[in-house]
N, C-alpha and C positions, 0 to 999 in steps of 0.2 A: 297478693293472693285473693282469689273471691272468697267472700261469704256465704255462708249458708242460704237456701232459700227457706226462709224465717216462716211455719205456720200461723195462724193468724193469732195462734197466742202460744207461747212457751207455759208448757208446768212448770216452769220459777224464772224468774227476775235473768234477763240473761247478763255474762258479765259482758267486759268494752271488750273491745281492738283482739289482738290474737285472742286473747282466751276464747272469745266466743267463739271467732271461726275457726278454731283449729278443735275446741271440746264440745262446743253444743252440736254442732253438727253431724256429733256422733250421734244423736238420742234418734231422729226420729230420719235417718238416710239424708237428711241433708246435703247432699252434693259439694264436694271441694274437689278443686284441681290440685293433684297432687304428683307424684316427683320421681326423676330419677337420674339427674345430670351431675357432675361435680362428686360422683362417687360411684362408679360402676357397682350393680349389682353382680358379683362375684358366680362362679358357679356353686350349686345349694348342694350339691354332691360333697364337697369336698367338708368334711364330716367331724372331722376332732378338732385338738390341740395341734399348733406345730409340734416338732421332735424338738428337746430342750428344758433345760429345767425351768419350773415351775416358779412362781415364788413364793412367799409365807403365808399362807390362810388369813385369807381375811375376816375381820371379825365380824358377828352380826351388828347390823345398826338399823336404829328405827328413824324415819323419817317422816314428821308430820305429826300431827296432834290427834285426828278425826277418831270416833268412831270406830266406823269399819277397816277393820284391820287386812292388809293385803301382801304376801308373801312373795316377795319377788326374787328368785334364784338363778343368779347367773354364775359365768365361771369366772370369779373375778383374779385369781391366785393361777389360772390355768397359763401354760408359755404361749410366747411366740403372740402369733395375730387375736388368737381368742380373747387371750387376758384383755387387749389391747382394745377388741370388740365389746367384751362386756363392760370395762369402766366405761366406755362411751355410752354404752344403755342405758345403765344406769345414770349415768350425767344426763342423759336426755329423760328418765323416766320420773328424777329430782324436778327437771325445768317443767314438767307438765303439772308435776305437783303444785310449784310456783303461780303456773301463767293460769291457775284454773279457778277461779273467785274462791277462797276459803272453803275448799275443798274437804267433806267429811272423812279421810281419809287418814290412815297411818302404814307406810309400807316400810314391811321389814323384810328386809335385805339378808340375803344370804349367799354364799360364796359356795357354791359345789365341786369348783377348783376341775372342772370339765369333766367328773365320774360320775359315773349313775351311785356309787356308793356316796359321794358327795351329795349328788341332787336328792337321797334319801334319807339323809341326815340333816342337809337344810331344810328340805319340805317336813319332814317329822317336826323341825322345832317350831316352824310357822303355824303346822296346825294347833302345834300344843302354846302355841302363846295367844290361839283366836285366830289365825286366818282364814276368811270366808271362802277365798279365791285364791290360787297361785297363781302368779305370770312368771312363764319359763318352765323347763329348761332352755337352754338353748340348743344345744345336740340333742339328734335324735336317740340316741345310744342312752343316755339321762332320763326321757321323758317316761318310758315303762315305771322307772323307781319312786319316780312322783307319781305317776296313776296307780299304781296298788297301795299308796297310802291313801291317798284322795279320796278316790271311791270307794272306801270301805266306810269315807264319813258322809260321801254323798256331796263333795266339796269339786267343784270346777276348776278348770286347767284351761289356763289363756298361756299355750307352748310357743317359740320361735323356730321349731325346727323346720327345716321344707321335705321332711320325709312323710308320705302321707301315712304310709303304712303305722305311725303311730297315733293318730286320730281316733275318733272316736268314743264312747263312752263315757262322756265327760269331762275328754280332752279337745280342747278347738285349737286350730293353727293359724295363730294369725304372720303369716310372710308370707315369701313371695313364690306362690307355686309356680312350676312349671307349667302343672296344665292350664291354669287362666290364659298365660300368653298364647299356648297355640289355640284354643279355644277364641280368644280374642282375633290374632292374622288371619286365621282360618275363614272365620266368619266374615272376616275384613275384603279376605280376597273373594269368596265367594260373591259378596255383595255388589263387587266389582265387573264381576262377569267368569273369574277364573273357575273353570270345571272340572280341570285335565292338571294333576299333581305328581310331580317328582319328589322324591325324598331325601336327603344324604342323614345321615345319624350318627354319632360313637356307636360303640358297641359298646354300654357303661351301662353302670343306673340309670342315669341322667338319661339316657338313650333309649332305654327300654321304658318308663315311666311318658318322656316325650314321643314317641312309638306309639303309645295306649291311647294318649291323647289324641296325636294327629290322624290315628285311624278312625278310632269312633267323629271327630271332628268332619271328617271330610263326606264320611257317607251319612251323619244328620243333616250335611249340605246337599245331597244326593249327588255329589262328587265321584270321580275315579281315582282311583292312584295309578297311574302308566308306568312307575319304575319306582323302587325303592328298593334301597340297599343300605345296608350298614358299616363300619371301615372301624379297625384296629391299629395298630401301628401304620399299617400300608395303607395307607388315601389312593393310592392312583388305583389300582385295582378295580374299586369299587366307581372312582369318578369315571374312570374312562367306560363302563357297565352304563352309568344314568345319561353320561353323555352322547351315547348314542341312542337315548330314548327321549331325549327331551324334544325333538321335531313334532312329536304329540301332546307334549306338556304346555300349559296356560302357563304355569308359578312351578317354585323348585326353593324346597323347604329345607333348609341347612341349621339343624339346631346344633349352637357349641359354642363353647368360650372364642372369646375375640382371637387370639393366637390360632385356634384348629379354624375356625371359620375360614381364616384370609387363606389357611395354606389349603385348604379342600377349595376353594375358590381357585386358587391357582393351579392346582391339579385336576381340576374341570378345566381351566383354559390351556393346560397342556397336553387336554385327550381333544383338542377341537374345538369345544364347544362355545358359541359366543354367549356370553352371560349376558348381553344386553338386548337379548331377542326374547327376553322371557324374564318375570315379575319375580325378583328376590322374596323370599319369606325366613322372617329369622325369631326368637325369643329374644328375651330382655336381656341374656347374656351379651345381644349387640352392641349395648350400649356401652363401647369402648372404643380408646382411639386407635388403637389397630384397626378395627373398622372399617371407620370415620376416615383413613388414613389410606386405606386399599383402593386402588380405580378399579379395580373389578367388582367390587360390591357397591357402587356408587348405585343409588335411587331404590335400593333395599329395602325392606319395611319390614318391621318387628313392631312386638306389642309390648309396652312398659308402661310406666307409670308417668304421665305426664310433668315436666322437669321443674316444672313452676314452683309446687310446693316443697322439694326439697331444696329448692336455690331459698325460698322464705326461711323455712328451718333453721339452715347451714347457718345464715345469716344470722339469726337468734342465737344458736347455739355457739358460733362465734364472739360475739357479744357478750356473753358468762362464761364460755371457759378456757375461750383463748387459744382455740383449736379445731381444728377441720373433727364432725360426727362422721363417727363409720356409717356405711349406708343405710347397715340394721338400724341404728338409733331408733328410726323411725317408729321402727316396730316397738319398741319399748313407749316411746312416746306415748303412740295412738292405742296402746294397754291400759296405761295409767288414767290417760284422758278419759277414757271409756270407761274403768271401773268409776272414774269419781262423778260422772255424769250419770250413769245406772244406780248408784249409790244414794244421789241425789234424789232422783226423779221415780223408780221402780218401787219403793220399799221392802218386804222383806223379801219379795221373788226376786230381786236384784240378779242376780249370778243363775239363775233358775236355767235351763236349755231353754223354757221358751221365751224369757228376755234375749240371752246370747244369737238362737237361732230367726230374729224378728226377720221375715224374709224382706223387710225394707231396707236390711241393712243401715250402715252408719257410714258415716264419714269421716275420714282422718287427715293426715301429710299426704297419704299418696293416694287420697282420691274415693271412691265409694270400695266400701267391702261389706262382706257378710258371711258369718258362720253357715253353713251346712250340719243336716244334722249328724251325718257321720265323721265330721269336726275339722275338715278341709273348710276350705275360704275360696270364694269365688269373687274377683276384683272385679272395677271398672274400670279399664287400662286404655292408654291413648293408642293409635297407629301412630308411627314416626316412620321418618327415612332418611334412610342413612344421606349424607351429601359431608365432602371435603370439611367443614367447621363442623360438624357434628348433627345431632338426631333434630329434628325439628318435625313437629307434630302435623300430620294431616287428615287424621279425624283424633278429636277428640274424648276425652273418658265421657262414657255417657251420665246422665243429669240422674238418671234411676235406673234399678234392676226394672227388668221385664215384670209381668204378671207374674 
């Protein structure tokens, strides 16, 4: 994994090997290559716990010695994949504590067991035992009942959910939105030449959010859109509608889990149309082996996180606990990393909106980001394409945000 590009002096002593480049490069936008292979990024709609019981609350526990105290609330008691999700965060948000030079830091753990009446009962104890900052919840459905305790003390919210709709106010998002990605191909393809844009979508959340995006995206390219449609249960309907409009289209944008993509791929090649007369566009939900695995989407390009730094990661995290990190991890990781390097280096503005919103942004696992200040996150994501052994990058995350 690269290193930071080092200014010509660090506000303090930096530490060695990962610690630096995975936490100093948060302070001042440092640049890292960061990740997204060896753990599909999941689709960010899909919103709770599994169905199934839960198991026994877990108890609060403090971790670390420092200082500044930081409340971290996931749903550790909650069933199914979440629970399963959050010990991995927290196992990753422990290792950053670790790998981070004597870290001024003390994060207290709380368990919201997946409810927002949980996530307001964890975040009440956090603040009443000192915490300056929370990181989490992790559903969006949660994050409301931590923000109406928070900001009654003026205290920030570093959330994992990917719903933007609960942002702002002194709530920041750090995952993986949808709009970065189309924002990111979009730009990608324009840059390339493509002008003339097809669409396909769910008719979901996810679909209407990726909609918002890809429109506004395509006319700040001063782009057209020649066809777009949306699909329900019935795909061919709508495929066989775009497929006979793409003889004017450059690119043909299919946002959706690996499963919906291959079968709307194949329901475009059973209304006619030849998929390889015209430039695939996909989000990070690509990055899977359905995919990878489809000849119809072969030479595809979506916009994710460059694969490098989560193969580093996995590899560390591997190493302490004897187990493949859920993809989130990461998110947790580069929270912790960040609060104990702002902690360090900011004094008492630390957690302030305008350390969190520094438009240089920071750097983490998965590569450059930065808070907005209506509390959405804007990455720096690679282009990949798809090919038979999986995603392989062809433009990379960029080095810095724009002006």
């Amino acid at each position: 994994m690269l290193g930071p590009l080092e200014p010509k002096s660090w506000p303090f002593k930096p530490p060695s090997g990962a610690t630096r480049r995975t936490a100093l490069g948060l302070i001042l936008g440092a640049p890292l290559l960061g990740a997204c292979a060896g753990g599909s990024i999941s689709n960010p709609f899909s919103s709770g716990p599994d169905a199934g019981p839960a198991g026994p609350p877990q108890q609060p526990q403090a971790v670390g010695t420092g200082g500044v105290k930081v409340g971290l609330v996931l749903p550790l008691s909650a069933s199914g994949n979440a629970g399963v999700a959050a010990q991995s965060m927290k196992n990753a948000a422990e290792m950053a504590l670790a790998e981070f030079q004597n870290p001024n830091i003390q994060l207290l753990i709380k368990d919201d067991a997946g409810s927002p009446q949980g996530a307001s009962q964890g975040t009440q104890q956090a603040l009443d035992e000192g915490a300056e900052i929370i990181l989490g919840p992790l559903f969006a459905a949660s994050v409301p009942s931590t923000a109406a305790l928070t900001r009654a003390r003026g205290v920030s919210v570093i959330a994992f959910s990917t719903d933007s709709s609960v942002a702002g106010r002194g709530v920041y998002l750090l995952s993986f939105l949808p709009e970065s990605d189309v924002n990111r191909i979009i730009e990608y393809a324009a840059s390339t030449g493509k002008r003339s844009f097809a669409a396909l979508l769910p008719d979901n959340a996810y679909g209407n959010v990726v909609e918002a995006a890809f429109k506004q995206a395509v006319g700040r390219k001063n782009g057209r859109i020649v066809a777009f449609e949306k699909y329900g249960a019935d795909r061919a309907t709508a495929a066989r509608t775009v497929a006979q409009a793409l003889g004017s289209a450059d690119a043909l944008f299919i946002a959706d889990d690996g499963d919906s993509v291959v079968q709307v791929a194949d329901a475009l090649t059973a209304a006619g149309a030849n998929l390889k007369n015209i430039q695939l566009l996909g989000t990070g939900l690509w990055d899977n082996p359905r995919v990878f695995a489809s000849p119809a989407l072969q030479g595809g390009l979506y916009a994710a996180p460059d694969p490098s730094g989560f193969r580093a990661f996995s590899g560390r995290y591997r190493a302490k606990f004897g187990a493949d990190p859920v993809r989130t991890a990461t998110l947790a990781y580069d929270a912790v990393a960040l609060v104990a390097a702002l902690a360090r280096t900011q004094g008492g503005a630390r957690f302030s909106p305008e350390v969190l919103t520094n438009p240089s942004g920071f750097a983490g696992i998965d590569g450059l980001f930065r808070f907005r200040a209506d509390g959405t996150n804007e990455r720096g994501l690679a282009v990949m394409k798809v090919g038979s052994g999986g995603g392989t990058p062809v433009a990379g995350s960029p080095k810095s945000f724009g002006a």
